[in-house]
DOBA-830537 format. One record per residue: x, y, z of N, C-alpha, C in turn. Coordinates in steps of 0.2 Angstrom, whole numbers, padded with zeros to 4 digits, always signed. Layout:
XYZXYZXYZ...
***
This chain:
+0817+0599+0338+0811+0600+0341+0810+0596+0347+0808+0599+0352+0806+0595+0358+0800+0594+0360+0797+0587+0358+0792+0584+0361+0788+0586+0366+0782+0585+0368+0780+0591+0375+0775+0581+0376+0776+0579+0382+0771+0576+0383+0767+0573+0390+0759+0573+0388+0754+0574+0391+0752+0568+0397+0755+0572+0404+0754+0571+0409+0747+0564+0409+0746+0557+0413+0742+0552+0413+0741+0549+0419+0735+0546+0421+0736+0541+0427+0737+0533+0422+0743+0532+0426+0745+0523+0426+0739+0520+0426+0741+0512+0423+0734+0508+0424+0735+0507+0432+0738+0507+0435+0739+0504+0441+0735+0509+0448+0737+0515+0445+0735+0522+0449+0726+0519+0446+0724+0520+0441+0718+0519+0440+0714+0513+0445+0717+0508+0444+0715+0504+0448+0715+0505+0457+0719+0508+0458+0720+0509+0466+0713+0515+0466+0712+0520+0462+0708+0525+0464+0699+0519+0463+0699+0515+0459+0693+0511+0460+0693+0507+0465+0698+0505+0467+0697+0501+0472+0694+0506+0479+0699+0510+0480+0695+0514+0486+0688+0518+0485+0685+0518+0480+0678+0521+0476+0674+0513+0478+0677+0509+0477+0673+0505+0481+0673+0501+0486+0678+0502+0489+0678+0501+0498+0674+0508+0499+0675+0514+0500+0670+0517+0503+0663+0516+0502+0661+0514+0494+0654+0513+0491+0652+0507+0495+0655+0501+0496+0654+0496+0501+0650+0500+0509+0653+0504+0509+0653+0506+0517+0647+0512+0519+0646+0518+0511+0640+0522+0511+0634+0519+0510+0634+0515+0503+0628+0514+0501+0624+0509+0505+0625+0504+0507+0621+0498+0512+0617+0507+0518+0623+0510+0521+0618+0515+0524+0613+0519+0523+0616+0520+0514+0609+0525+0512+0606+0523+0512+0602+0514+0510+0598+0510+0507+0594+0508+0514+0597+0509+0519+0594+0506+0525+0591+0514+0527+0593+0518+0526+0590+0523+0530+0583+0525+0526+0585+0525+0519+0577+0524+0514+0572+0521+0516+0574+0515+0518+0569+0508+0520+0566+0513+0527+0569+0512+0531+0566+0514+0537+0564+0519+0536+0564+0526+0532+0560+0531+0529+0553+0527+0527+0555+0524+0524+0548+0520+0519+0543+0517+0524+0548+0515+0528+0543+0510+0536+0539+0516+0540+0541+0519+0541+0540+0527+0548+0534+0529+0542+0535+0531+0533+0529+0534+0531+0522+0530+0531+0526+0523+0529+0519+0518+0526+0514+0516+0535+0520+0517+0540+0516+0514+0546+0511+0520+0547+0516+0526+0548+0510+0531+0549+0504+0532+0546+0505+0531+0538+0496+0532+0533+0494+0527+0536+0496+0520+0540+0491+0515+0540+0488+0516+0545+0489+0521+0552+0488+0521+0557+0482+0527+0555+0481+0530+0553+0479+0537+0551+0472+0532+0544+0475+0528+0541+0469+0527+0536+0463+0522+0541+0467+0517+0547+0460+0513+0551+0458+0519+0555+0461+0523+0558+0460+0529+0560+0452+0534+0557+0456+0534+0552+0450+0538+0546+0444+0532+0546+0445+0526+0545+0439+0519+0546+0435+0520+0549+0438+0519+0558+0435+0517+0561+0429+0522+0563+0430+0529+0561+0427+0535+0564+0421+0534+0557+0421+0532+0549+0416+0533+0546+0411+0527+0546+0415+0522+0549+0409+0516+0551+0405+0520+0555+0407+0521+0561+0403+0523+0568+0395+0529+0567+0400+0535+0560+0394+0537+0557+0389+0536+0552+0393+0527+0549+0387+0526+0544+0382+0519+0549+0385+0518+0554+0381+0514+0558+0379+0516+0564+0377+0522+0565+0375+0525+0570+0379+0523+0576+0386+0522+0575+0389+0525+0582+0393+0515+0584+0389+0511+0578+0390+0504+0580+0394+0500+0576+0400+0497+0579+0407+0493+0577+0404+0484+0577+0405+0479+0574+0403+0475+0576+0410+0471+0577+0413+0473+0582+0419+0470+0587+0416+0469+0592+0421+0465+0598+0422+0464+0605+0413+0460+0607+0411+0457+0601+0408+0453+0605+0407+0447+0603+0410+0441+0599+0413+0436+0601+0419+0435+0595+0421+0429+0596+0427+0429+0593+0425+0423+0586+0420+0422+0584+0418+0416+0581+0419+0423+0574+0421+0419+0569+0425+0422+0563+0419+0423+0559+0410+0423+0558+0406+0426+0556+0405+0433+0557+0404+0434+0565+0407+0441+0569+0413+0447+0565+0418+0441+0564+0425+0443+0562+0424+0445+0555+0419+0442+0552+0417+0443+0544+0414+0451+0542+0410+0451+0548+0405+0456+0547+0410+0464+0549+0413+0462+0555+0419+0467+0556+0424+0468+0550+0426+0464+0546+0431+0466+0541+0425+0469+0535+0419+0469+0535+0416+0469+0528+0414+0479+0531+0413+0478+0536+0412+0485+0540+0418+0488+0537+0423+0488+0536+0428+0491+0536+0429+0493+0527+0429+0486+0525+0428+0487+0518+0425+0491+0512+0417+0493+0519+0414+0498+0517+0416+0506+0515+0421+0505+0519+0424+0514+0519+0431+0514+0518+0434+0508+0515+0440+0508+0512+0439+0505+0506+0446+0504+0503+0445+0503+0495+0448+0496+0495+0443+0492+0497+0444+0483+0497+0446+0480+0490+0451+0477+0487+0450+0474+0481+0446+0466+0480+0451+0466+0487+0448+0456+0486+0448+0455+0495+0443+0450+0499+0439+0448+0503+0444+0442+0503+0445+0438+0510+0446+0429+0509+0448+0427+0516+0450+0422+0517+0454+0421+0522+0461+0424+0522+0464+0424+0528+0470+0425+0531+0475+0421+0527+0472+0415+0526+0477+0410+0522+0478+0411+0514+0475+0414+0511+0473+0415+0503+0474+0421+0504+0474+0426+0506+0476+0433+0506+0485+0436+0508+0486+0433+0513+0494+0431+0516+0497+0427+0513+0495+0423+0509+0497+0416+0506+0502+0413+0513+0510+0409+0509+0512+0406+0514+0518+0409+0515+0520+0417+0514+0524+0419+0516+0527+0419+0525+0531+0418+0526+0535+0417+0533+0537+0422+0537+0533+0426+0541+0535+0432+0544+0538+0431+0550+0543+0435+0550+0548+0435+0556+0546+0441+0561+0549+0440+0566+0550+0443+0573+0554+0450+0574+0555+0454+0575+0557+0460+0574+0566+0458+0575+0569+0460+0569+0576+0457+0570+0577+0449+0571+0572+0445+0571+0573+0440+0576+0570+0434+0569+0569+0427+0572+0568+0422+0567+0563+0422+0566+0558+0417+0564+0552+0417+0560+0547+0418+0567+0541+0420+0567+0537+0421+0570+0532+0415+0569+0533+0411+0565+0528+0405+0565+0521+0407+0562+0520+0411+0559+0513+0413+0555+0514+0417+0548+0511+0417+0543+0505+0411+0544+0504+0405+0543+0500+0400+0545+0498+0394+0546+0492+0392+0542+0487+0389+0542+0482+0386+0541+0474+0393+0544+0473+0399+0545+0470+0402+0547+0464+0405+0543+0460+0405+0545+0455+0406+0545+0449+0414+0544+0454+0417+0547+0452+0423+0551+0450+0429+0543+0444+0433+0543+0444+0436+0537+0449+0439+0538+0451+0442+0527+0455+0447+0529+0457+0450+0523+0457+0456+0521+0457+0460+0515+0463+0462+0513+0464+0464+0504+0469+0467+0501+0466+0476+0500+0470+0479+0501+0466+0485+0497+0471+0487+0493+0468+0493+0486+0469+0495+0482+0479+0498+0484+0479+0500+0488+0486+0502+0488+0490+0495+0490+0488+0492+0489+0495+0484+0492+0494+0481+0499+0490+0486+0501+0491+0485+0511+0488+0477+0512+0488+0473+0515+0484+0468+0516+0484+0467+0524+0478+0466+0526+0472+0466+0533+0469+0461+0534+0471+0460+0543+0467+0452+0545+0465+0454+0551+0458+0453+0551+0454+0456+0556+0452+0451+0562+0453+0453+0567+0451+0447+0575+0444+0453+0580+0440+0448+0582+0436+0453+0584+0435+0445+0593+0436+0450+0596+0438+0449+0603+0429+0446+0608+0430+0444+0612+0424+0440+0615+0420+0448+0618+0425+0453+0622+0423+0456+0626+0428+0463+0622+0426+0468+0625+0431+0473+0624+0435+0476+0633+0438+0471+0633+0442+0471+0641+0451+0468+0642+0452+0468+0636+0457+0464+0636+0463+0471+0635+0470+0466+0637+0475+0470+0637+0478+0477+0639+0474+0478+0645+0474+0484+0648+0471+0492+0646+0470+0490+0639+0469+0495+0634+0461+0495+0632+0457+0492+0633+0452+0490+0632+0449+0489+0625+0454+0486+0624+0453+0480+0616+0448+0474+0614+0444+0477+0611+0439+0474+0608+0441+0469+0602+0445+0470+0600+0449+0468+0593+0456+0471+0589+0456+0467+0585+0462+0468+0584+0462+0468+0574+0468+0472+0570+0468+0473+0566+0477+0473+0564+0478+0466+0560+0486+0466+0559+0486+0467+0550+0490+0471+0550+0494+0474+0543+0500+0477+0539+0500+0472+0534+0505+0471+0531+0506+0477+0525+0511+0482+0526+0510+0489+0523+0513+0489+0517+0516+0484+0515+0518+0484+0507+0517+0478+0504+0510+0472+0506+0507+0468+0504+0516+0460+0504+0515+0458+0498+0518+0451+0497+0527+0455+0497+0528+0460+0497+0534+0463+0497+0539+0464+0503+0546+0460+0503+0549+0459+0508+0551+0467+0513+0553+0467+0520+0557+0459+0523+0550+0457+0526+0544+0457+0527+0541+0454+0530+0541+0453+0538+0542+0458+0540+0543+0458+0547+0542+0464+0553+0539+0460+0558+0537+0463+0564+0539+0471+0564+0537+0476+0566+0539+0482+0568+0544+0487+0559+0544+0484+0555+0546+0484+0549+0539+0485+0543+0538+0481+0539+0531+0481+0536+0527+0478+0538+0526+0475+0545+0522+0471+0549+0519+0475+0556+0513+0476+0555+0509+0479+0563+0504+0477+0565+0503+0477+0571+0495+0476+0573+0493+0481+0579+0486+0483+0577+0485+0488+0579+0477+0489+0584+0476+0490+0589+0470+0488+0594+0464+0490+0590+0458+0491+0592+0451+0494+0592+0448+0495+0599+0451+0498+0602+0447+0501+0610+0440+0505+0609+0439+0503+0616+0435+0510+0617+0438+0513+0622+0436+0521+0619+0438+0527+0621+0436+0529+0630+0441+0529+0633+0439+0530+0640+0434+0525+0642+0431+0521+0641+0429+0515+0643+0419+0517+0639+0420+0522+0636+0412+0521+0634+0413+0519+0627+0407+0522+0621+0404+0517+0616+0408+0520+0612+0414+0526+0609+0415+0529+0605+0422+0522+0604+0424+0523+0598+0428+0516+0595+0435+0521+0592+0441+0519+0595+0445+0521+0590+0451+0516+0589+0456+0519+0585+0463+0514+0584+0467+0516+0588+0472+0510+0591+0477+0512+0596+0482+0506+0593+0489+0509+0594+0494+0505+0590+0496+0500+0596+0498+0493+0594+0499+0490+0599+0506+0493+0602+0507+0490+0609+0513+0495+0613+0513+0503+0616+0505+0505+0615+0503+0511+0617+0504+0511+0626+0506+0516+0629+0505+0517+0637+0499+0514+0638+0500+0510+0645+0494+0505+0646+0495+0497+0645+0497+0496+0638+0498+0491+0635+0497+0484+0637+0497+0481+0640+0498+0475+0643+0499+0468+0641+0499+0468+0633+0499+0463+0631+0508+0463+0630+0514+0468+0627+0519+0470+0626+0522+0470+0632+0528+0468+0631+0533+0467+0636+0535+0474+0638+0533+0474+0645+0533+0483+0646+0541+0485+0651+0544+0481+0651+0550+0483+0649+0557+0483+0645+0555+0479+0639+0558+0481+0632+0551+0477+0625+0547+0483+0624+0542+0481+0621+0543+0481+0613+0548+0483+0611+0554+0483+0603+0557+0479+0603+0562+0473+0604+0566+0472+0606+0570+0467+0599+0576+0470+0599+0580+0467+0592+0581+0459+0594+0582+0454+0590+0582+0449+0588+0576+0446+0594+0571+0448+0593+0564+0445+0595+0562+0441+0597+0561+0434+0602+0560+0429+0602+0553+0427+0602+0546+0434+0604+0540+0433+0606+0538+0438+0599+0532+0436+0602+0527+0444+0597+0526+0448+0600+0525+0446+0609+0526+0450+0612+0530+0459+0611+0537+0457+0612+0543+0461+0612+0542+0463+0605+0539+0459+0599+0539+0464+0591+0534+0467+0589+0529+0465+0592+0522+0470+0590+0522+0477+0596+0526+0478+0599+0528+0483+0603+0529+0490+0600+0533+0487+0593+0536+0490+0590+0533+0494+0584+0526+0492+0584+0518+0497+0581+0520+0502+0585+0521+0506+0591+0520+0510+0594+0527+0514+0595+0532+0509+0595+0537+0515+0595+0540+0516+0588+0536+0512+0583+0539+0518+0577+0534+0523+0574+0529+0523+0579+0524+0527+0576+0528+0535+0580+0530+0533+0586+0531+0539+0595+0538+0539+0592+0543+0536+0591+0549+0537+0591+0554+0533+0585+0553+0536+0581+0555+0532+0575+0561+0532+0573+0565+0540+0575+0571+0539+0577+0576+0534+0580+0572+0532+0584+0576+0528+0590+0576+0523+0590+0573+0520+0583+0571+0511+0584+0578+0509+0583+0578+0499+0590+0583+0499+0593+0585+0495+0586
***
């Protein structure tokens, strides 16, 4: 009687076949993970843009047309602007910049720490989705070429990392529209810009805010292409 017997992979072959399953998985997966993330950055920037967007237009209705920006910078002004916003968004909790932010370490786009927050003062809200918001209300509405009356920096996935410029970190103007009374959101680094480095106003391993807060506008315009 002859034996019949059943074809196997070696220990050796088994081991050679996991090994190249995980050299490739080393080299796929880090890209799937990263391209999710920036998926996740391009959706959450856009609903934030589109939710102070939605804001800024039902203040103006429920205050007959009036923002209480761009007219000094002293942080009871800045109170009454972030409580104005509160009103038509879904605020959980009210505080300072310091108590809301805590002491988390935000960096520069690609780049090293950005040095804030600090010791600051400035209101600034949590809302029911995670987002967290620190509101600046400007002397005049004439600044930055854009005619920025104030400003509106936020953190689109709250205490949740990397914590960084042009990633879950943006700041976003309050103009007025063609220079009269009507009020809208414009991301920083929009045409005109002048606070942004207008010749690389995204720029990898960051040294300014300049060059990272640039980065509101080209992942809103070109999300593809972020450098």
């Amino acid at each position: 009687m002859v034996r019949e017997f059943k074809k196997g992979f070696t220990l050796a072959e088994v081991l050679i076949t996991l090994l190249i399953i995980g050299v490739i998985s080393s080299i796929v997966i880090p890209g799937i993970i990263n391209n999710t993330n920036e998926a996740e950055y391009n959706v959450g920037v856009k609903k934030a843009y589109s939710d102070l967007s939605d804001a800024i237009k039902m203040i103006q209705v429920n205050n007959g047309g009036e923002v209480k920006v761009g007219t000094a910078a002293a942080n009871t002004d800045m109170t009454l602007f972030r409580n104005d916003f509160c009103s038509v968004m879904s605020c959980i909790k009210t505080d300072t910049a310091t108590n809301i932010f805590g002491p988390t370490d935000y960096k520069l786009y690609k780049g090293g720490s950005a040095g804030w927050p600090a010791s600051e003062a400035n209101p600034s809200a949590i809302l029911s989705n995670g987002n967290l918001l620190r509101f600046y209300s400007y002397a005049t509405c004439t600044y930055y070429g854009v005619k920025a009356c104030g400003s509106i920096l936020i953190d689109i996935n709250g205490k949740k990392g990397p914590n960084m410029l042009g990633r879950d970190f943006y700041r976003f103007w309050i103009t007025q529209k063609d220079g009269n009374s009507t009020y809208v959101i414009i991301p920083t680094g929009a045409q005109g810009d002048t606070y942004v480095d207008s010749i690389n106003p995204c720029k990898v391993n960051s040294s300014t805010w300049p060059t990272s807060e640039g980065c509101t506008a080209k992942r809103l315009t070109d999300p593809d292409n972020m450098p």
